[in-house]
GULUM-699823 format. One record per residue (C-alpha): chain; x, y, z. Coordinates in nm, 3 decimals, decimal comma. Layout:
REM GULUM-699823
  ch        X        Y        Z
   A        X        Y        Z
...
REM end
This chain:
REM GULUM-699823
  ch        X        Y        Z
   A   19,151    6,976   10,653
   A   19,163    7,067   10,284
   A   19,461    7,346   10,259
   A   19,375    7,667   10,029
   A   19,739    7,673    9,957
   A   19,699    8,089    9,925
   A   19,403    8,289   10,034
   A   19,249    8,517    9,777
   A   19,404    8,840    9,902
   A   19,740    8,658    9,839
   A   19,651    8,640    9,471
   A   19,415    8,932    9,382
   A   19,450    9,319    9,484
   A   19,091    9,518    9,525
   A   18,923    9,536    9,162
   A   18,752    9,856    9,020
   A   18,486    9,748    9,086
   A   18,274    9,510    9,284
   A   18,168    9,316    8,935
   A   18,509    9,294    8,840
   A   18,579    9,131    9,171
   A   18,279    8,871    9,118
   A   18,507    8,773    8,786
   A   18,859    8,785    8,992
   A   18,696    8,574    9,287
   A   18,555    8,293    9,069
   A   18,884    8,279    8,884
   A   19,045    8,193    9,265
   A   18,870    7,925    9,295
   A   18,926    7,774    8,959
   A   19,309    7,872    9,011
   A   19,288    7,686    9,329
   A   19,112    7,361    9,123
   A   19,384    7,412    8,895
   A   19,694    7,358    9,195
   A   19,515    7,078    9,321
   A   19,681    6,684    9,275
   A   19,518    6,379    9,265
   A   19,472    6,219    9,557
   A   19,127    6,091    9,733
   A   19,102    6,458    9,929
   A   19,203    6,665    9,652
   A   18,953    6,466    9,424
   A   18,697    6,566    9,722
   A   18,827    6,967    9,743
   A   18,827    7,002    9,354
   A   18,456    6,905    9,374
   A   18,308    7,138    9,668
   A   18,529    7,386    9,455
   A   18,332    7,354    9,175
   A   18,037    7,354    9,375
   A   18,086    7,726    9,509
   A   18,185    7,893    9,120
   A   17,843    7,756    9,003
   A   17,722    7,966    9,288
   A   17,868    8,232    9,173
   A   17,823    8,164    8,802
   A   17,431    8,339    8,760
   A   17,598    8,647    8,864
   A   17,900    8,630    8,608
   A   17,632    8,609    8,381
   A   17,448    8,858    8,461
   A   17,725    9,088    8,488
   A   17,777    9,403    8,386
   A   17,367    9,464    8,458
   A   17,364    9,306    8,810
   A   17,404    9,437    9,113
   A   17,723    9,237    9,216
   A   17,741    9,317    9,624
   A   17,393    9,205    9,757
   A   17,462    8,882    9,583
   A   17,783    8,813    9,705
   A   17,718    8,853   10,061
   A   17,427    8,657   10,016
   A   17,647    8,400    9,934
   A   17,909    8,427   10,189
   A   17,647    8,445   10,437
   A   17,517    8,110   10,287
   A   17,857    7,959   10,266
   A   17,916    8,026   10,629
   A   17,604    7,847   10,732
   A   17,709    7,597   11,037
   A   17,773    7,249   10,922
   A   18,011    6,955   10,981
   A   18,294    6,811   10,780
   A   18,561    6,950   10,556
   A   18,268    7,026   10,291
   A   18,165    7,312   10,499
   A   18,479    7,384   10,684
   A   18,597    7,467   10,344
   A   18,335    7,685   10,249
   A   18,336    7,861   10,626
   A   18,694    7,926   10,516
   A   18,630    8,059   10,168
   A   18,323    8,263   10,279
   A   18,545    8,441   10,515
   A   18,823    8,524   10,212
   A   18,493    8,680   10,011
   A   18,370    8,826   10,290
   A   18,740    9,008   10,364
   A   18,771    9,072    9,957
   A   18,451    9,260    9,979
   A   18,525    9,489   10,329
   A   18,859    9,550   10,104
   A   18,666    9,657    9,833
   A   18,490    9,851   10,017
   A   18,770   10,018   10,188
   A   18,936   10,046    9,797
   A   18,610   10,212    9,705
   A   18,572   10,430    9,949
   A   18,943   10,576    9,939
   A   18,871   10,665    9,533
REM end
């Protein structure tokens, strides 16, 4: 198993807003690039890393214009999608940290 080394709450508190948590959560997951070394599995997490902030890269761009919340529960809900191996263990795992960073946000939102 690929270790995450800190979860995104660990990091990042809730953001003002939903779009500013669409920046903070792509910056996780280049911070978490960032701590990785260089052997065989980290090679391996760096890459399925990479593969989940394009995902979320049309939205950066789009931001401050797009609707950030839809989109990033439609992505959770696709990174959750059953699957074998530590490609999609991984992504189980960091769908559940976006999912939690949004409830948060909600929560944050709500209390405002």
């Amino acid at each position: 198993m690929i270790s995450l080394e800190r979860s995104f709450d660990e990091d990042f508190s809730p953001a003002a807003d939903t779009p500013t948590l669409s920046v903070d959560f792509w910056s996780y997951l280049n911070a978490l690039q960032a701590r990785l070394g260089w052997s065989p599995a980290e090679d391996r997490a760096w890459e399925y890393l990479e593969e989940l902030e394009r995902d979320i890269e049309p939205l950066i761009e789009a931001l401050p214009g797009a609707d950030a919340t839809p989109y990033l529960r439609r992505l959770a809900d696709t990174w959750a999608a059953r699957g074998t191996g530590e490609r999609d263990d991984l992504r189980r795992r960091v769908a559940a940290m976006l999912r939690q960073a949004l409830r948060n946000q909600e929560e944050y939102d709500h209390d405002q």
